[in-house]
Backbone bond lengths (Angstrom), bond angles and torsions (degrees), N, CA, C in turn:
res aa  C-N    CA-C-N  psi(-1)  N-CA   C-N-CA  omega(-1)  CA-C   N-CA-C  phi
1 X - - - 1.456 - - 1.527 109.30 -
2 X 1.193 132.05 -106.25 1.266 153.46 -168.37 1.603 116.90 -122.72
3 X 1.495 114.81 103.04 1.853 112.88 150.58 1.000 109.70 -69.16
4 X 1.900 118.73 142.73 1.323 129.24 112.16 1.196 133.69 -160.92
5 X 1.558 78.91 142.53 1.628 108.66 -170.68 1.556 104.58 -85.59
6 X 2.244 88.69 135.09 1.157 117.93 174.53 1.444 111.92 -103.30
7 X 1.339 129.57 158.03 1.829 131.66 -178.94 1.352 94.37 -171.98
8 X 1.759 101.67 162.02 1.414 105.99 177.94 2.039 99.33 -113.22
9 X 1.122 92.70 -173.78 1.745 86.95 165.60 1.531 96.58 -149.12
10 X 1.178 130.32 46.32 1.723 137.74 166.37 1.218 112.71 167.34
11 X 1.157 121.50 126.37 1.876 141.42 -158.60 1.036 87.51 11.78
12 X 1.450 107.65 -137.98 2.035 132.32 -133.97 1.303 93.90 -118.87
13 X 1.264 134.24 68.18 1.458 145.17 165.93 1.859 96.19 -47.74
14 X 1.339 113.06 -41.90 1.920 116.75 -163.92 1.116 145.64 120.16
15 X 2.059 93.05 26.41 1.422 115.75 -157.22 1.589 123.36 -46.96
16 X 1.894 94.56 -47.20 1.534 106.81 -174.84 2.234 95.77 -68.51
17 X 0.799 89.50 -58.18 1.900 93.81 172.55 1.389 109.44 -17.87
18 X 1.801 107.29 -84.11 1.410 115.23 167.96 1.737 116.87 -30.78
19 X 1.079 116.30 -61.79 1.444 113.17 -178.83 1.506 130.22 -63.47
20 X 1.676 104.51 -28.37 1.603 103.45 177.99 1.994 90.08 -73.38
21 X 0.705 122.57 -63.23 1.676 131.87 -167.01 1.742 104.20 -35.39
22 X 1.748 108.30 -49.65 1.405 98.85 171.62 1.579 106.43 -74.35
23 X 0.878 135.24 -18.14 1.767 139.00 -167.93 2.239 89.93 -65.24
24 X 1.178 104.52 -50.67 1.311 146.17 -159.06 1.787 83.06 -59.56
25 X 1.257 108.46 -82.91 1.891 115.35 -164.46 1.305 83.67 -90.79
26 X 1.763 163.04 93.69 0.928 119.45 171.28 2.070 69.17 -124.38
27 X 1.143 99.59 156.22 2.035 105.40 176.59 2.035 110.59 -45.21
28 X 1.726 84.16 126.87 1.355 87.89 -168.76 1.636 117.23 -58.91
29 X 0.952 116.74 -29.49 1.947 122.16 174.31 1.134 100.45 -91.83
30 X 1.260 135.20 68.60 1.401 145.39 139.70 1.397 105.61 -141.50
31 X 1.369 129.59 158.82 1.492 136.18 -179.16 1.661 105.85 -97.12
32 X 1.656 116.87 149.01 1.158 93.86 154.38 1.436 138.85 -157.84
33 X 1.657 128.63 133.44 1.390 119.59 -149.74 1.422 95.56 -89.44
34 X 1.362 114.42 167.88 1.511 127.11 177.11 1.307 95.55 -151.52
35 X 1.919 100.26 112.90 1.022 96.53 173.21 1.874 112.34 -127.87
36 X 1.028 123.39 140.58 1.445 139.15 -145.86 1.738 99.84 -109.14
37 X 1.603 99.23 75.27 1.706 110.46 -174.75 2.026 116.43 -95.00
38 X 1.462 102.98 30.69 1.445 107.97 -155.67 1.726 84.00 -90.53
39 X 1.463 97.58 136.17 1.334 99.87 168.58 1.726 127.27 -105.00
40 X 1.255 90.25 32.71 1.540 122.64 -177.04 1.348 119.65 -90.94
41 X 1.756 100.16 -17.21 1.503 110.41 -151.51 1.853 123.01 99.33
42 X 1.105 121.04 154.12 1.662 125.54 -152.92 1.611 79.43 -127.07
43 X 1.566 104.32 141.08 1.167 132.63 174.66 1.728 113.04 -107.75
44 X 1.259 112.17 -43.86 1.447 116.38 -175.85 1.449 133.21 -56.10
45 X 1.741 114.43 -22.27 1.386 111.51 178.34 1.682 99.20 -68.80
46 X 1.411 121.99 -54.44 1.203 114.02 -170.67 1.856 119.23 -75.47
47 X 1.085 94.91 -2.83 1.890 90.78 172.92 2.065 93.07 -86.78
48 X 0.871 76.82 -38.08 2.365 75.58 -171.06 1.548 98.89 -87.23
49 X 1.386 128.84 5.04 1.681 121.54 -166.90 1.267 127.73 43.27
50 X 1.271 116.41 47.08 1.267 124.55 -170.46 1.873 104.23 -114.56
51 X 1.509 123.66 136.85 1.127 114.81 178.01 1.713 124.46 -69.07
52 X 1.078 152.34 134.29 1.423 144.84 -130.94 2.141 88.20 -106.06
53 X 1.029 107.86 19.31 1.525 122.72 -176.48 1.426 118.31 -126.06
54 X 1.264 125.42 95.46 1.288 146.50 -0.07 1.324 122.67 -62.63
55 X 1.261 112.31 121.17 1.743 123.23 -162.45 1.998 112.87 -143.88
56 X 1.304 88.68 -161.04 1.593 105.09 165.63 1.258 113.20 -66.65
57 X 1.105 133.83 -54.56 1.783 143.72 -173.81 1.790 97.71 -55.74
58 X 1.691 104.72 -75.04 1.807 89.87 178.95 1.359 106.34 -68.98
59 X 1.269 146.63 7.73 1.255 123.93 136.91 1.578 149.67 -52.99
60 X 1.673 83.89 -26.89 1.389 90.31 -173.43 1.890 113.18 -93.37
61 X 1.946 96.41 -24.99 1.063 121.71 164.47 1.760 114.37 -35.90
62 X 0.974 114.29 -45.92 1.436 143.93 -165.71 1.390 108.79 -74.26
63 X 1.461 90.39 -57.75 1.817 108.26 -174.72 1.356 113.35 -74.83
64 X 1.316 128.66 2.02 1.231 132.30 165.88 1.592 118.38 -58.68
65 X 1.615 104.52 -40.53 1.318 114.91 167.28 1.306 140.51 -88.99
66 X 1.500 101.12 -46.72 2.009 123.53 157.34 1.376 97.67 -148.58
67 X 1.803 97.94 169.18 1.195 93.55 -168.94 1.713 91.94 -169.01
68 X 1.573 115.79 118.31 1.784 99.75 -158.48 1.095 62.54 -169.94
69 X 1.404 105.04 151.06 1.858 139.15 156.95 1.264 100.60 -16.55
70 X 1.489 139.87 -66.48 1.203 133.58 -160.81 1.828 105.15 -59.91
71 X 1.209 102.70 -37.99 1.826 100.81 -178.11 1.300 110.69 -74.54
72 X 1.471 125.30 -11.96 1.176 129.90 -167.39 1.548 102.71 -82.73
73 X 1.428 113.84 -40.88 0.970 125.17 -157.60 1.877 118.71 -87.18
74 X 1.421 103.36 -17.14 1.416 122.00 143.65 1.433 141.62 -89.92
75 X 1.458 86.10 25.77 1.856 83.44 168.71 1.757 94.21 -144.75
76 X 1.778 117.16 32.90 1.407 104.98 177.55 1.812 90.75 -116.59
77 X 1.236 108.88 158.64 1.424 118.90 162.81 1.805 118.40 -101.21
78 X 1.241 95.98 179.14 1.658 106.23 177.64 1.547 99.55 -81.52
79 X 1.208 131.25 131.83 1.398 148.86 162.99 1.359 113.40 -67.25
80 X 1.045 136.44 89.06 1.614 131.10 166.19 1.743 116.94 -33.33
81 X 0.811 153.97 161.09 1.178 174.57 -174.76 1.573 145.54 119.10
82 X 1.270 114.08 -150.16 1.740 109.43 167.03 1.540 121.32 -69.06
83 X 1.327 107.35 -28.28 2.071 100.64 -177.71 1.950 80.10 -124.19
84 X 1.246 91.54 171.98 1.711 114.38 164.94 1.477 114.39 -70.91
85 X 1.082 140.40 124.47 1.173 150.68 144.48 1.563 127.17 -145.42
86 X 1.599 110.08 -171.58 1.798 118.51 -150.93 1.585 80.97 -112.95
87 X 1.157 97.26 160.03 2.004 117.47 134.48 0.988 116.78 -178.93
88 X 1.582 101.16 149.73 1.595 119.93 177.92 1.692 86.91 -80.76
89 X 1.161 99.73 132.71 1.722 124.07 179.27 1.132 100.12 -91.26
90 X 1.463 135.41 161.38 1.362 137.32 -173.10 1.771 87.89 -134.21
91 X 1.756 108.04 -177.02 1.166 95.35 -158.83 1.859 90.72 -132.74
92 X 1.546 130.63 159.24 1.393 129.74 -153.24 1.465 114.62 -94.18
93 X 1.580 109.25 6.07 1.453 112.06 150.87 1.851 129.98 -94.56
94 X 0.958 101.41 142.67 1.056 97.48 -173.45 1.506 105.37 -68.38
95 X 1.552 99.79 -65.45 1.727 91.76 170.89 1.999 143.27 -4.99
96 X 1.583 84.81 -59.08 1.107 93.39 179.49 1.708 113.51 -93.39
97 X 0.740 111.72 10.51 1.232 127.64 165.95 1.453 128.04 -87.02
98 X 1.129 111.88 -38.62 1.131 138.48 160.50 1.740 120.17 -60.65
99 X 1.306 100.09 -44.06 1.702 110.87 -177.92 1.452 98.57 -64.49
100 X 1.622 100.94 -55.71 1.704 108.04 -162.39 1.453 108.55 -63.80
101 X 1.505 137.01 -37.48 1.035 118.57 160.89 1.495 149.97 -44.17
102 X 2.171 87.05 -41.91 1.661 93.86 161.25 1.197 127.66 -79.85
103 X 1.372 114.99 3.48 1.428 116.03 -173.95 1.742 104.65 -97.56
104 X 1.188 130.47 -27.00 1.482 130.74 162.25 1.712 101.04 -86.13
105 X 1.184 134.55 -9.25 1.431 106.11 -167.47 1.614 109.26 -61.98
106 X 1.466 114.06 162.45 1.107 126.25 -166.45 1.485 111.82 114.50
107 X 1.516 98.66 -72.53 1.725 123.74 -142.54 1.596 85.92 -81.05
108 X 1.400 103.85 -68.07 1.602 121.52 -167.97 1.398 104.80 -11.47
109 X 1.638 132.06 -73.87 1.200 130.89 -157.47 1.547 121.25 -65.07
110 X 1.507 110.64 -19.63 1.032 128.41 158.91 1.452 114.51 -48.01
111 X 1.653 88.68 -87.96 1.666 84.76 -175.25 1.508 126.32 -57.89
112 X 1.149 122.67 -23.58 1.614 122.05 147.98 1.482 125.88 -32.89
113 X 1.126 112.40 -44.99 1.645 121.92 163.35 1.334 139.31 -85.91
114 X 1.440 87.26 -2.42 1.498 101.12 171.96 1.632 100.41 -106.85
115 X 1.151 149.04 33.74 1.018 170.65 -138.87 2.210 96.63 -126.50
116 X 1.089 108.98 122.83 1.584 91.36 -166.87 1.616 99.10 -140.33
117 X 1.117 122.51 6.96 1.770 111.28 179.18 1.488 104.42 -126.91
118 X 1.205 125.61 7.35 1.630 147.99 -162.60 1.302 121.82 -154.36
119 X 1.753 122.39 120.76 1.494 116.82 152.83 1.163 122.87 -62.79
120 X 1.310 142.48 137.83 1.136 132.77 -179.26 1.607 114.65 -147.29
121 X 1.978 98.67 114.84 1.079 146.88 171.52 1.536 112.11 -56.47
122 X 1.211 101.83 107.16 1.750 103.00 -178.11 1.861 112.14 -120.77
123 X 0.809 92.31 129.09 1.723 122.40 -163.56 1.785 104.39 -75.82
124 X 1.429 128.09 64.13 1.685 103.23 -164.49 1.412 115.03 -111.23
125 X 1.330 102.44 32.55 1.368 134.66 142.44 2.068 94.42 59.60
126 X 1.411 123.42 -115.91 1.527 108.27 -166.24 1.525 95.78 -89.05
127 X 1.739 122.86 147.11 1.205 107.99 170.79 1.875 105.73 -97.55
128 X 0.599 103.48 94.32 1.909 105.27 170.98 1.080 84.79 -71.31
129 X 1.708 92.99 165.37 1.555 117.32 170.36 1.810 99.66 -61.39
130 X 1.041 118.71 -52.35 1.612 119.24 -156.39 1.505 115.35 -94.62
131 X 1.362 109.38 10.35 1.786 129.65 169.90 1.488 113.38 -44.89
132 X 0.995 131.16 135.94 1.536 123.61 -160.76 1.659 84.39 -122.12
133 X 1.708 119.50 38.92 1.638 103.94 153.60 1.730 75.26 -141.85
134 X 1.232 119.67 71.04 1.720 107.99 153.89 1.900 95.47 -111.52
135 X 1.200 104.09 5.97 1.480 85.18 -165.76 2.012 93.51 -95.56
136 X 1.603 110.17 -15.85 1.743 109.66 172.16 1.365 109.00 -68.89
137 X 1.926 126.55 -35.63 0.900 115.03 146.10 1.477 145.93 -23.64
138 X 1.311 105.41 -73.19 1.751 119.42 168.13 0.914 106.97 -38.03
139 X 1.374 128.93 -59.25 1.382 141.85 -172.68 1.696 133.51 -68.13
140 X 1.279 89.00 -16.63 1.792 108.18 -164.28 1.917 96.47 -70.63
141 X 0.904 126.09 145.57 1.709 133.78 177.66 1.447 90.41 -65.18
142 X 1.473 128.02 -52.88 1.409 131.13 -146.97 1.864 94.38 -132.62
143 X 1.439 118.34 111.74 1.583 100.32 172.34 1.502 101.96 -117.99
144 X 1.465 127.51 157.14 1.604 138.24 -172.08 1.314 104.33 -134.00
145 X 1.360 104.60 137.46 1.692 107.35 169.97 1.214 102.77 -108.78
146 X 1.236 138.36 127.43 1.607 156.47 -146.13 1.842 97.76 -120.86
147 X 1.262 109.27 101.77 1.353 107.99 -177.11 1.433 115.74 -148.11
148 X 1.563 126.34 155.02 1.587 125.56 169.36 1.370 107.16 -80.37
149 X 1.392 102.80 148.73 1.441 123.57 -166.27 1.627 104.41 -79.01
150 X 1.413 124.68 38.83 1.746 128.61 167.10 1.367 106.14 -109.91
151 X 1.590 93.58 152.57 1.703 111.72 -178.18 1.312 97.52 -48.33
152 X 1.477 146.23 -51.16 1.531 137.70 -153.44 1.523 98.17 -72.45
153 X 1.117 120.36 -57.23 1.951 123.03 -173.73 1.429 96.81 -58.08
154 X 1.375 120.58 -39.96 2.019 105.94 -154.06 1.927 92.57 -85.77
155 X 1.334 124.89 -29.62 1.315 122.17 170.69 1.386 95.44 -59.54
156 X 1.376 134.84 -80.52 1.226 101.11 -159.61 1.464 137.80 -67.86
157 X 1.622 110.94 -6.73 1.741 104.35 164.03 1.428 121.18 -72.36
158 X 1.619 99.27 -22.22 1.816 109.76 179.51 1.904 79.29 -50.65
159 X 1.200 124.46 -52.61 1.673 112.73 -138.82 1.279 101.55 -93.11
160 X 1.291 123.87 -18.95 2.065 138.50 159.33 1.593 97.45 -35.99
161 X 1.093 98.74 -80.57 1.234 123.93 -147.68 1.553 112.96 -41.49
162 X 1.632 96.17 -43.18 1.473 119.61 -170.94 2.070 98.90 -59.18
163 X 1.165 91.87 -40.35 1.740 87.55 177.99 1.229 124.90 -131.19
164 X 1.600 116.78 48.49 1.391 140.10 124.85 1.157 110.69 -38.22
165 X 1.350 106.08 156.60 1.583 99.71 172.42 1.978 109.39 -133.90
166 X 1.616 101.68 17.10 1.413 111.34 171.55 1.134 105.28 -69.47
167 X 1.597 109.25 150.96 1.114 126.44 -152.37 2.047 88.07 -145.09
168 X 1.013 130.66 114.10 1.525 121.12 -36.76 1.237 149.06 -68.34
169 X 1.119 134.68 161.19 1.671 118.88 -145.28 1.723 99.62 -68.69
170 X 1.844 97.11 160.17 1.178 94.91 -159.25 1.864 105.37 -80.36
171 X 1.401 102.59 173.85 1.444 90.35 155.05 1.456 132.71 -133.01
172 X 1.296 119.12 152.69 1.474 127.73 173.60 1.328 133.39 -47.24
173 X 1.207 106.53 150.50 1.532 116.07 -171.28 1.216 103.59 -154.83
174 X 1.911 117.92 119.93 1.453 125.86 -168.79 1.496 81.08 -82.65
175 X 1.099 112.87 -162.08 1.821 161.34 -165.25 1.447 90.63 -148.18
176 X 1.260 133.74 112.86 1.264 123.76 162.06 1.869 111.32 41.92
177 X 1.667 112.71 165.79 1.156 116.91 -160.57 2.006 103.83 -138.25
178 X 1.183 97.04 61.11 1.447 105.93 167.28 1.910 104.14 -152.22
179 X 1.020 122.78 145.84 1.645 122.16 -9.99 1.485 125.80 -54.75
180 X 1.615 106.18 -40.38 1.311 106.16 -171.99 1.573 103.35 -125.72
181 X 1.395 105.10 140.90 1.708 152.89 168.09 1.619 85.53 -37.06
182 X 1.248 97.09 171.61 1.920 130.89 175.00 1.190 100.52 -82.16
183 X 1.176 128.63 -44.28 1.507 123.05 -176.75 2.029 108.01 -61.71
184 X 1.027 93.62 -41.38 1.713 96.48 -168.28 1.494 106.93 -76.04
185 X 1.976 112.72 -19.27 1.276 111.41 -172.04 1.310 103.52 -77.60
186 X 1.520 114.63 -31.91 1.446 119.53 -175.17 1.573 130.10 -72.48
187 X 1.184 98.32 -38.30 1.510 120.75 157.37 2.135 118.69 -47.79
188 X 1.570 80.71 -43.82 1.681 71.30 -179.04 1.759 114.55 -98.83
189 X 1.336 116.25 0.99 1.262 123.01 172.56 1.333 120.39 -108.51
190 X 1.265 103.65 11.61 1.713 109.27 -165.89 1.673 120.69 24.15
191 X 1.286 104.15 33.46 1.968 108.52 165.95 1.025 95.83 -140.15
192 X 1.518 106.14 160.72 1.492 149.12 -172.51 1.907 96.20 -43.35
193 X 1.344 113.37 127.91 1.261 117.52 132.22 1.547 153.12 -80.77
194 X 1.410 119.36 90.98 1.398 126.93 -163.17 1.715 98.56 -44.65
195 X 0.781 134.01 -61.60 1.234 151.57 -142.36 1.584 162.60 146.44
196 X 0.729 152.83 -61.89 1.327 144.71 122.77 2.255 107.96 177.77
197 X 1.176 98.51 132.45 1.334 93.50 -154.79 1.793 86.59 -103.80
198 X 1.371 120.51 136.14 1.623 115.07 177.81 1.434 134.72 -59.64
199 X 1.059 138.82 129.62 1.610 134.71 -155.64 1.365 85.55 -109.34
200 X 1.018 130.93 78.52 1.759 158.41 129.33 1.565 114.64 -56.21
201 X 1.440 118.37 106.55 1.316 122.99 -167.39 1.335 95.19 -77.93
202 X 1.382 108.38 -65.81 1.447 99.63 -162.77 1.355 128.10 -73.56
203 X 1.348 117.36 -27.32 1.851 117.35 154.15 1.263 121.92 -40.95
204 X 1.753 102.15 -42.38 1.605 98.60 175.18 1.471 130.85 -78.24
205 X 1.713 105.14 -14.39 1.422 122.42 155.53 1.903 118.84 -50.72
206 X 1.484 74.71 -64.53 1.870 76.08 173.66 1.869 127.72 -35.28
207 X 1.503 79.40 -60.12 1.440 95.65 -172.36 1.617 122.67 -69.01
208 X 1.365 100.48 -10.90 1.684 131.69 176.52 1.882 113.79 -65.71
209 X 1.896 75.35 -38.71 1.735 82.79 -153.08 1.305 118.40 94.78
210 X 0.957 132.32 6.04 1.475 143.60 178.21 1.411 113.82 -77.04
211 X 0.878 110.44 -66.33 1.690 142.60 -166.87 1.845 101.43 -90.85
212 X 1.360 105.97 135.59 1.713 95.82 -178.13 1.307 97.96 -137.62
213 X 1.189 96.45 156.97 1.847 107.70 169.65 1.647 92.81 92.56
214 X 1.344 132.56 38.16 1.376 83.89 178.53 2.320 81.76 -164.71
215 X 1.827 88.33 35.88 1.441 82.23 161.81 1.790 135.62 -62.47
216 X 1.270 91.09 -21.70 1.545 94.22 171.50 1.444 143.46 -77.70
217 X 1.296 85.18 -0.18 1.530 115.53 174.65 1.802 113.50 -73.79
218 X 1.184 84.96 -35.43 2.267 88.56 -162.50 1.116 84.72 -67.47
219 X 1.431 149.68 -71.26 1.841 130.11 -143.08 1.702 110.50 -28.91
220 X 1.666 100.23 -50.94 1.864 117.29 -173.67 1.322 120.83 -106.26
221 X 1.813 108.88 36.60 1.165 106.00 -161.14 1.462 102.76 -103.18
222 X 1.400 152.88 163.01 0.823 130.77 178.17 2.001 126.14 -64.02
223 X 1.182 104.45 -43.33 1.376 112.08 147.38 1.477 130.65 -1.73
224 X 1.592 94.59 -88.02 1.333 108.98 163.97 1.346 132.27 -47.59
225 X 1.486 120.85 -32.68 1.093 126.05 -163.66 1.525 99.06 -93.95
226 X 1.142 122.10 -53.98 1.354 107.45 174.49 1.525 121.28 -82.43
227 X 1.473 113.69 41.89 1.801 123.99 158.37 1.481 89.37 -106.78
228 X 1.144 117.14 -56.92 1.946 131.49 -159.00 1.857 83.28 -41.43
229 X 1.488 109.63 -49.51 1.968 115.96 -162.33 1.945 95.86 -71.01
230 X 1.328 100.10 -36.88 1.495 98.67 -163.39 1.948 100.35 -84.31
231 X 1.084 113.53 -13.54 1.176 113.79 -178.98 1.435 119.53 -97.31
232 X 1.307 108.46 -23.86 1.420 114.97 166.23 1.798 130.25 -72.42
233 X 1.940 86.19 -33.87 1.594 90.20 157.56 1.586 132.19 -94.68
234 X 1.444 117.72 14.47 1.102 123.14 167.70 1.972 116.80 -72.39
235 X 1.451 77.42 -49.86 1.923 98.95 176.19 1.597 90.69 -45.76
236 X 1.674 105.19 -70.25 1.904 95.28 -161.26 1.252 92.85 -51.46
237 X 1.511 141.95 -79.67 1.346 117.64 -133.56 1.828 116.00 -67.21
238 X 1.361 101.96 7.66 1.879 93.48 -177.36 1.597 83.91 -127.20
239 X 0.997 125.19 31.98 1.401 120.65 137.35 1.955 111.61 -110.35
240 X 1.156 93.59 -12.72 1.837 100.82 163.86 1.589 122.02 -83.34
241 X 0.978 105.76 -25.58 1.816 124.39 169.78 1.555 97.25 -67.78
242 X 1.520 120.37 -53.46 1.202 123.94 -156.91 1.570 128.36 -68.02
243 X 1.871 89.33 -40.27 0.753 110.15 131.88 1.799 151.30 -4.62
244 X 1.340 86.52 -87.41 1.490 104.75 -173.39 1.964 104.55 -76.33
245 X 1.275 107.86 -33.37 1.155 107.14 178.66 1.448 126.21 -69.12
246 X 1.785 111.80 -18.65 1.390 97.76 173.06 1.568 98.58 -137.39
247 X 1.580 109.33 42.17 1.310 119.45 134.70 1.928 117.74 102.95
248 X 1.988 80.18 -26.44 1.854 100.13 174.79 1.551 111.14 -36.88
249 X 0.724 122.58 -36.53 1.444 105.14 -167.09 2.050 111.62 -90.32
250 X 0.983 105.79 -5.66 1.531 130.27 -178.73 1.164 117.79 57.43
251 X 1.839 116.28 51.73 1.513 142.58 172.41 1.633 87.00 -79.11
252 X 1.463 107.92 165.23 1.049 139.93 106.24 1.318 149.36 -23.61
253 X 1.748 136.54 107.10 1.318 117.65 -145.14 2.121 75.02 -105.02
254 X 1.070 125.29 23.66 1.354 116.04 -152.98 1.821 95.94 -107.08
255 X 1.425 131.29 179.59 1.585 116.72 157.81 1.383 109.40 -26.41
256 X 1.120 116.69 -75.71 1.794 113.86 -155.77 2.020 110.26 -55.36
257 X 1.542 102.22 -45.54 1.738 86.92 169.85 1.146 127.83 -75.20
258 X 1.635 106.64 -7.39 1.684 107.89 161.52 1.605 120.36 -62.22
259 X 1.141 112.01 -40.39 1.352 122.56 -152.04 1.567 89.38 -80.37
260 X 1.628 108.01 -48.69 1.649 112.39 -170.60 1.612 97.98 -41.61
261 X 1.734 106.39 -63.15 1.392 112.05 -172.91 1.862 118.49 -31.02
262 X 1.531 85.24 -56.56 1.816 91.40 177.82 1.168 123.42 -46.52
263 X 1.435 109.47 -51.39 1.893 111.95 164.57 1.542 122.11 -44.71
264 X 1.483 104.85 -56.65 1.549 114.02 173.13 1.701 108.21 -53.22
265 X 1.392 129.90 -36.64 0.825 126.25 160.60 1.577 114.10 -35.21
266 X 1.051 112.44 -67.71 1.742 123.31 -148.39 1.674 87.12 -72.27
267 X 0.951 108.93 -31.01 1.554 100.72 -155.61 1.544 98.27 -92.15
268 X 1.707 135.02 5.16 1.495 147.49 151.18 1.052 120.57 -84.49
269 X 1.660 127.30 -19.81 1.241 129.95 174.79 1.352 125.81 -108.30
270 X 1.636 108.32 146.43 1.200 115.26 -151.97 1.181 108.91 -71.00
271 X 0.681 151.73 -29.65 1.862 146.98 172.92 1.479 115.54 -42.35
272 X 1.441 121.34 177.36 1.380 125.34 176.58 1.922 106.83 -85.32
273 X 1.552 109.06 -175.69 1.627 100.96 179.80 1.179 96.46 -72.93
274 X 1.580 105.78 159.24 1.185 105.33 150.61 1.550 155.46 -75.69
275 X 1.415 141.64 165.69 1.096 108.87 -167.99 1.588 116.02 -85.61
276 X 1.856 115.32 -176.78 1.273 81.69 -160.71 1.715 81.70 -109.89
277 X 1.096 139.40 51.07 1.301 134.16 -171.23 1.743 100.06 -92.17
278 X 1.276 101.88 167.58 1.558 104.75 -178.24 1.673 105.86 -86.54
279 X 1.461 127.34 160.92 1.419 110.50 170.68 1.240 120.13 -52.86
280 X 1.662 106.87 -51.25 1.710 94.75 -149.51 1.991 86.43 -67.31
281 X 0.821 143.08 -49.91 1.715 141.48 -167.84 1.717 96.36 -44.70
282 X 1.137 109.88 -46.68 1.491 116.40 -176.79 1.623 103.73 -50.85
283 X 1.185 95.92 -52.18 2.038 109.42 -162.32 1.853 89.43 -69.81
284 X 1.254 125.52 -27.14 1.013 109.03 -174.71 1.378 129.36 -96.54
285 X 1.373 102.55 -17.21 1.989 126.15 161.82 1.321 99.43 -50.99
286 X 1.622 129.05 -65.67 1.147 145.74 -160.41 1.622 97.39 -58.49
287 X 0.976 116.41 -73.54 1.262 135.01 174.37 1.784 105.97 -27.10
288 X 1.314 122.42 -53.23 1.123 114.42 -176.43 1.531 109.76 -104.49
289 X 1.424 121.88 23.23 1.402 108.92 165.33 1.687 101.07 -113.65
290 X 1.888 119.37 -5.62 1.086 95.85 179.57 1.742 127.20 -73.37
């Protein structure tokens, strides 16, 4: 069906967070995989208590020899939460995390996209230059940079972004919207603002595992509700890519149906417009209201 890849570009903005929460509201007639490509180390088996075996590591174990949807699909577990879904679990060393990535690179993004009864949400946690999941990035239909709404995090995705190598550029996603709004994030990163996902402590406790007693809370939590908005406009805009790429919508694959696309973009995602300021003026507003 549909990749996309999530990453941060400065500490622990809440990548794996962000992604279980959309996994969580993501549209009920769609499937969905979660797969945990951080070469940082995987957080999720132990927030859901799940053993990280069958995972990424015997995946890659595997993939040494073949490695196709069907193998993929025996080394993911059932995801606990609010809807049904999969994930390949990753494992809490970095080390080996690191191996298993280089040991499928190549193939991986492939068979990720060849993936056909499930969207699947991939977790690739910090993008360094030398991250051995920038290439699920490149590859992802839809990529997001997952970041807090302060001058230090939005400077450094302004400077991510610039040497990404997704094609089309990825887009942003605050943590909550103070100090600064979607409009000001967009302005100083010159890319698309998805929207803004709610910085709800204690929903995100819940959903953490942190916090107990209080599963009944996420359906109406704020959290939830703004993944259900952010997840619904992810679908439109990579059905607008899809669109445009094999022509249905009767764009232009040239500048001008790019640009159309970009608009159609803004106008699928949940956030407000963007502003129309230039970056560097943006980086420097920010700069002097922090």
């Amino acid at each position: 069906m549909t990749v996309y890849a999530f990453g941060s570009a400065k500490g622990s903005p809440g990548v794996t967070t962000t992604v279980a929460a959309l996994a969580s509201a993501w549209p009920a007639d769609r499937g969905v995989l979660v797969v945990e490509a951080d070469p940082g180390g995987g957080d999720l088996a132990a927030r859901v208590e799940l053993a990280a075996d069958p995972g990424l590591v015997t995946l890659a174990a595997q993939g040494r020899r073949s490695l196709d949807v069907a193998a993929l699909d025996t080394h993911t577990q059932e995801l606990p939460g609010l809807r049904p879904a999969r994930a390949l679990l990753g494992v809490p060393s970095a080390d080996q995390a690191h191996a298993a990535l280089r040991a499928v690179r190549g193939r991986f993004p492939e068979v990720l996209g060849e993936v056909a009864d499930a969207d699947v949400l991939v977790d690739c946690g910090r993008l360094d230059p030398a991250s051995p999941a920038l290439e699920l990035v490149a590859t992802a239909d839809v990529a997001v940079i997952v970041t807090r709404p302060r001058l230090d995090h939005v400077q450094h995705v302004a400077a991510r972004v610039m040497t990404l190598a997704a094609d089309p550029p990825p887009l942003v996603l605050p943590v909550g919207d103070r100090p600064y709004g979607p409009g000001e994030i967009a302005a100083a990163t010159g890319v698309g603002v998805l929207g803004v996902l709610a910085d709800d402590g204690r929903a995100t406790g819940v959903l953490n595992g942190t916090v107990t007693g209080g599963a009944w809370l996420l359906p109406r939590s704020r959290l939830i509700r703004s993944a259900r908005t952010l997840a619904d406009a992810l679908v439109r805009i990579a059905r607008l890519r899809g669109d445009l790429m094999t022509g249905e919508s009767g764009a232009s694959t040239g500048p001008q149906g790019r640009r159309a696309a970009e608009h159609a973009e803004r106008a699928a995602a949940a956030g407000p417009p963007q502003s129309g300021m230039a970056p560097a003026a943006a980086s420097g507003a920010m700069g002097s209201a922090s």
